[in-house]
C-alpha positions as a printed Julia matrix, in Angstrom:
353×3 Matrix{Float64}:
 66.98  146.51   62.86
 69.24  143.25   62.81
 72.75  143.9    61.38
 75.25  141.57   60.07
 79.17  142.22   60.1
 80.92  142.73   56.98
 84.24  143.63   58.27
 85.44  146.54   60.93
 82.78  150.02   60.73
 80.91  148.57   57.9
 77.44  146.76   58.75
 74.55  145.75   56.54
 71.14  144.81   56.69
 69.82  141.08   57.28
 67.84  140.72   54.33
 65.18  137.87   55.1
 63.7   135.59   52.27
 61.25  137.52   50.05
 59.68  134.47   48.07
 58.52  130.98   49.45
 57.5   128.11   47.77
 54.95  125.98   49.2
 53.98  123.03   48.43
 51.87  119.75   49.45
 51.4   115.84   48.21
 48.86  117.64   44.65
 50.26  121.15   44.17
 53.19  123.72   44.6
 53.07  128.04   44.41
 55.72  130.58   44.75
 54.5   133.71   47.17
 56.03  136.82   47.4
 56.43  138.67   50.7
 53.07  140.25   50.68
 51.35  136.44   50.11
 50.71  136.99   46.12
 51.29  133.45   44.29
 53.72  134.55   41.64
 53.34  130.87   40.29
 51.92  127.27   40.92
 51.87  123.79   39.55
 49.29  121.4    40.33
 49.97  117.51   39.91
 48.36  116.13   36.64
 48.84  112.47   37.26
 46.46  109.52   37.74
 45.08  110.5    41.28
 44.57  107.09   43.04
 45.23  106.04   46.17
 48.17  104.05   45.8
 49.42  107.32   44.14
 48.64  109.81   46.9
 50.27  107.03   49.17
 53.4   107.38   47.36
 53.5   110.99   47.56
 52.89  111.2    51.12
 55.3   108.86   51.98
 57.72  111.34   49.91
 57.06  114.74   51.79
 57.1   112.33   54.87
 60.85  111.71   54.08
 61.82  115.06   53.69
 61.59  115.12   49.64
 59.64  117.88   47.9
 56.81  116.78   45.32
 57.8   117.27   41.32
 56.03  120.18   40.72
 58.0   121.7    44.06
 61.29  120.73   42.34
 60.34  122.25   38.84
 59.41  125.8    40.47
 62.56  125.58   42.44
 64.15  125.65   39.17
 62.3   128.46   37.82
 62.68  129.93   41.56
 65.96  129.26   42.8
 66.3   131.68   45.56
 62.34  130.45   46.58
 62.76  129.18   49.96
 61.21  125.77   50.03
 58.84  124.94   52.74
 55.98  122.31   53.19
 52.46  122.62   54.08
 52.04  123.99   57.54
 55.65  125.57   58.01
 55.14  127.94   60.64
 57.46  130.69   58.51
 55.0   130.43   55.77
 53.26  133.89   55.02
 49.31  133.81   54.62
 48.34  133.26   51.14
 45.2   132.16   49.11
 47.43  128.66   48.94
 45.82  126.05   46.19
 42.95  123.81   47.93
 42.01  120.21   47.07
 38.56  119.39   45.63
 36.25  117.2    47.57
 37.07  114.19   45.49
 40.44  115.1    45.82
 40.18  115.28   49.58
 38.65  111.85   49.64
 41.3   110.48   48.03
 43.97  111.75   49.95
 42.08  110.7    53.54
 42.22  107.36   52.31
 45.36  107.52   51.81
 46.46  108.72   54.63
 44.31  106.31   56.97
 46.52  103.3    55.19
 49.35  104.89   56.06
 47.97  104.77   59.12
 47.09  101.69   59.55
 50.7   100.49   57.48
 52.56  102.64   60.48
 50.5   100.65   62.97
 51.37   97.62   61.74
 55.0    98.14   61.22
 54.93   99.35   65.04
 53.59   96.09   65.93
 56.49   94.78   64.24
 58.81   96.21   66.59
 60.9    93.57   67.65
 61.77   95.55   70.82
 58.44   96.29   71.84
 57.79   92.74   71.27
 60.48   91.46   73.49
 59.01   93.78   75.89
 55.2    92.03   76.06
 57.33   88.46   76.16
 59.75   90.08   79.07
 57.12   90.94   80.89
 54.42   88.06   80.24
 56.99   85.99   81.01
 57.89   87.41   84.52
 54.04   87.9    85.45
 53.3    84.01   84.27
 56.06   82.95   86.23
 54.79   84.65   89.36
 51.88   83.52   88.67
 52.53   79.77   88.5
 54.89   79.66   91.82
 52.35   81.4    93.42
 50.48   78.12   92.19
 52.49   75.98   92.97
 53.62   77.0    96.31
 50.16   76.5    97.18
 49.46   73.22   95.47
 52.66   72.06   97.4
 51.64   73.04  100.88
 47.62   71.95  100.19
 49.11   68.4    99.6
 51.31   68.56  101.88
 48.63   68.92  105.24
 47.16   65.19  103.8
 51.09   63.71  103.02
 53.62   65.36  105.92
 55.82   62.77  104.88
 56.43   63.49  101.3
 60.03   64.74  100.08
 59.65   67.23   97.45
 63.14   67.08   95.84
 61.08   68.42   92.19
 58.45   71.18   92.59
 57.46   70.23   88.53
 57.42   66.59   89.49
 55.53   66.84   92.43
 52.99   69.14   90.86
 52.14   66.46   87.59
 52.06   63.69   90.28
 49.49   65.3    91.97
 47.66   66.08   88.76
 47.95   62.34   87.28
 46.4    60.69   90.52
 42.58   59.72   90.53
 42.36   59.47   94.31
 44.99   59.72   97.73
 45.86   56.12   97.44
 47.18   56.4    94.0
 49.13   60.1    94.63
 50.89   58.04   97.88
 51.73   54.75   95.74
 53.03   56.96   93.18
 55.15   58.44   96.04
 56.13   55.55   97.4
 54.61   56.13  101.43
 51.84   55.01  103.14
 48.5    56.19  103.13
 47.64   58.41  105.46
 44.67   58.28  107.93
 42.82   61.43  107.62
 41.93   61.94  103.9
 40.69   65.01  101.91
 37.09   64.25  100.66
 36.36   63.1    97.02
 35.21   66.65   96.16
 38.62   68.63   98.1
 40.58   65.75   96.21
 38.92   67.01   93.14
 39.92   70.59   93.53
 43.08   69.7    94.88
 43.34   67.88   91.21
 42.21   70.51   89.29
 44.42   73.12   90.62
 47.62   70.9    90.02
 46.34   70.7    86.26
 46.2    74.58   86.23
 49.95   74.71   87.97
 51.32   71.94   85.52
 49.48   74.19   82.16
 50.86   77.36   83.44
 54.7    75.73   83.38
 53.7    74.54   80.18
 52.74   77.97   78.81
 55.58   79.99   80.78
 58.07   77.23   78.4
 56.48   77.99   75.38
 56.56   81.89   76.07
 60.6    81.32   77.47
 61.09   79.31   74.18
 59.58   82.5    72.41
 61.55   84.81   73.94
 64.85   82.91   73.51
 63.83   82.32   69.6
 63.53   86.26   69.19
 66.67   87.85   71.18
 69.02   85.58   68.92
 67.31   86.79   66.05
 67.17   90.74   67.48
 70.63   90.46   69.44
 72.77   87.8    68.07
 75.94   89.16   70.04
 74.35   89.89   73.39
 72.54   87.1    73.44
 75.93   84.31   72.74
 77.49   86.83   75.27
 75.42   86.46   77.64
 72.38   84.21   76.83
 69.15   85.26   75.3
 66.93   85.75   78.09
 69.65   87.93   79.98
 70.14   89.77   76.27
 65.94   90.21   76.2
 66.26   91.78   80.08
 68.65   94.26   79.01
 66.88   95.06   76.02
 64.0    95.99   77.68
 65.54   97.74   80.36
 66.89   99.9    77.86
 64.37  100.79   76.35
 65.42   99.02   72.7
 68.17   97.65   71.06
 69.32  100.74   69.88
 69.32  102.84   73.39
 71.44   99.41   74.59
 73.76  100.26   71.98
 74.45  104.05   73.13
 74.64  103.59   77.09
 77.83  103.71   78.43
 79.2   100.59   80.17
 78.53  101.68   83.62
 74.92  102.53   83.02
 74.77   98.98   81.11
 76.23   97.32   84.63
 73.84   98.93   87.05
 70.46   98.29   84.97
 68.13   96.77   86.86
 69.12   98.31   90.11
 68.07  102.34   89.57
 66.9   101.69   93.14
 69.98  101.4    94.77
 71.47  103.36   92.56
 69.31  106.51   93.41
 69.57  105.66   96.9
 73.02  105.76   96.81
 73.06  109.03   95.04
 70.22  110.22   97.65
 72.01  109.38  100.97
 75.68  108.04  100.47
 75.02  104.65  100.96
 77.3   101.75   98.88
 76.73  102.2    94.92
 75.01   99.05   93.32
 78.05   96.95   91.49
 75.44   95.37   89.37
 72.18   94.86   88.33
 70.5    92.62   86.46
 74.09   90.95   85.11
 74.41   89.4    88.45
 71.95   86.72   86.75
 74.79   85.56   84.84
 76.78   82.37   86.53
 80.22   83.86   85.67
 78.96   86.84   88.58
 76.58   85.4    90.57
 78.93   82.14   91.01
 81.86   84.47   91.64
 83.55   84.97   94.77
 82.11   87.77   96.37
 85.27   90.35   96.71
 85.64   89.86   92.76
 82.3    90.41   91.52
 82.1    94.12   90.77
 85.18   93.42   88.57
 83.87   90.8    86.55
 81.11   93.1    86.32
 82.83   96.22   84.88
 84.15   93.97   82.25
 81.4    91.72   81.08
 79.29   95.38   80.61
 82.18   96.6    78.68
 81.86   93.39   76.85
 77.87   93.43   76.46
 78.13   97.2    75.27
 80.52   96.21   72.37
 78.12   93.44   71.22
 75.25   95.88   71.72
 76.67   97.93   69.3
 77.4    95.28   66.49
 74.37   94.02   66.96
 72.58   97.42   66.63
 74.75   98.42   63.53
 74.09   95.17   61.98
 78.45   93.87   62.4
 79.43   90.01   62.33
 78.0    88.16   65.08
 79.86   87.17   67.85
 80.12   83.28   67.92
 81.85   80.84   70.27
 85.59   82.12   69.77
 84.81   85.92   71.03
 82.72   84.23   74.28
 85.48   82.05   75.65
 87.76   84.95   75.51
 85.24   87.18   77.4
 85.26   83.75   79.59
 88.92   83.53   79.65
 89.0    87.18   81.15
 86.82   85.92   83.35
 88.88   82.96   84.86
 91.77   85.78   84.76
 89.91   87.82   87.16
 89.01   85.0    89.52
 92.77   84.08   89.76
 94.22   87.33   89.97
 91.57   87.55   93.19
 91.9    84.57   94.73
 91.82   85.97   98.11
 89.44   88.79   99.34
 90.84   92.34  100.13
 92.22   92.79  103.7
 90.26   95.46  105.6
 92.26   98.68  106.64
């Protein structure tokens, strides 16, 4: 027997409820202990789908149905539970006719199909499918045009590629090897590809030259939707760093609750574990270093430029994620005046002890 203290020597019983009420999107019943339905309430509205929708999307927020709020009246010290509560005692609980039952599985199938779509909405999990298309395109395309660039390059040796792009939409502009090498500006060469390898040679510069084109329009994408998701971040930082991160963390709102010095190392768990794992150097940054003001930093005064700009990113994170004012141009050049601070205070690297 479970006991609960009153005060010294003097203990009493746990008494545990001894009526529920029950209740579900048509009906509500008060049980007793022994699973008798002392009383019940069924709905007596228009039962349409739209309806039913409404109700569900009420017990799916946590509030009880009418007729479970007019019992609890009438039953005050009725413990209220929902359909399928595990505490629930077995009872001969109020069942739905078949018509009934119809209505309520459509119902619940466009809720389904309303949760779906509201999923899809996700802005995270959209930046996510552009994050990633975006990297896979892009390995994709200077895969291409590595190749296109050294295919070319067996028929014109002496060709200076100063602009892979350039190069690529020469190549795919040029009906034949004498036109590619006047548009070049050398001479043409005497061993030529055939009309047929020319052809190909063509064809795959087109491909290269659509895939930039499409890896653009998916970067313009993704730039479009982290200013709209991350505002903050993305001025901070730019909005295809601000997208990264976002990802990384699994959503805006996961960003928002990492500490700084998780926010500085994403993007390198590898080292990071590693470092953990054997005692080797801990990673000073992840993906951040993308960012000019680090990677363009001398490199004794990186990890401290580092610290700050994820202290920085993790503030904007968070009024971002809580919906705050912006940041706009004023709050970045003081981030970038900290910045500047740090390279002067560290002008010189550390001397070795």
């Amino acid at each position: 027997m479970r006991f609960n203290s009153k005060g010294k020597g003097q203990n009493e019983p746990l008494q545990g409820p001894t009526m529920w009420l029950w209740y579900d999107w048509r009906a509500a019943a008060v049980v007793d202990e022994h699973g008798n339905i002392v009383d019940s309430l069924e709905w007596d509205g228009h039962m349409t789908e739209h309806a039913v929708v409404e109700r569900l999307r009420q017990i799916a927020a946590g509030r009880p149905v009418r007729e479970a709020e007019e019992l609890k009246q009438r039953f005050p010290e009725a413990v209220l539970c929902v359909h399928g509560d595990p505490q629930l005692p077995d009872a001969d609980w109020p069942t739905p006719t078949s018509e009934q039952q119809a209505v309520a599985d459509a119902a619940a199938l466009r809720l389904a199909v309303e949760g779906v779509q509201a999923a899809a909405n996700d802005p995270d999990r959209r930046l996510e499918h552009l994050v990633r298309g975006s990297d896979e395109l892009r390995a994709s395309h200077l895969t291409m045009e590595s190749r296109l660039i050294e295919w070319a390059g067996l028929f014109f040796p002496m060709t200076t590629v100063s602009d892979r792009a350039a190069y690529v939409r020469t190549v795919a502009g040029s009906e034949d090897p004498a036109a590619f090498a006047d548009a070049m500006g050398i001479e043409v060469p005497a061993e030529l590809p055939s009309d047929k390898e020319w052809r190909s040679l063509v064809e795959w510069a087109e491909n290269a030259a659509e895939a930039n084109g499409r890896l653009d329009r998916m970067e313009n994408a993704l730039r479009w939707l982290a200013e709209e998701h991350l505002p903050s971040v993305s001025a901070l930082v730019g909005p295809l760093l601000a997208a990264r991160l976002c990802v990384e963390a699994h959503g805006r709102a996961r960003l928002a609750r990492l500490p700084s010095g998780t926010v500085q190392i994403l993007g390198a768990e590898k080292a990071f574990f590693h470092h953990l794992k054997t005692g080797a150097p801990s990673p000073k940054h992840g993906h951040i270093f993308m960012h000019p003001w680090i990677s363009r930093s001398p490199r004794w005064v990186r990890g401290k430029i580092a610290r700050m700009l994820a202290g920085k990113i993790s503030i904007a994170a968070k009024i971002d994620a809580f919906e705050g004012e912006p940041w706009g141009e004023a709050e970045v050049a003081k981030v970038e005046e900290r910045v500047e601070a740090l390279r002067e205070a560290n002008k010189q690297p550390p001397s070795r002890r």
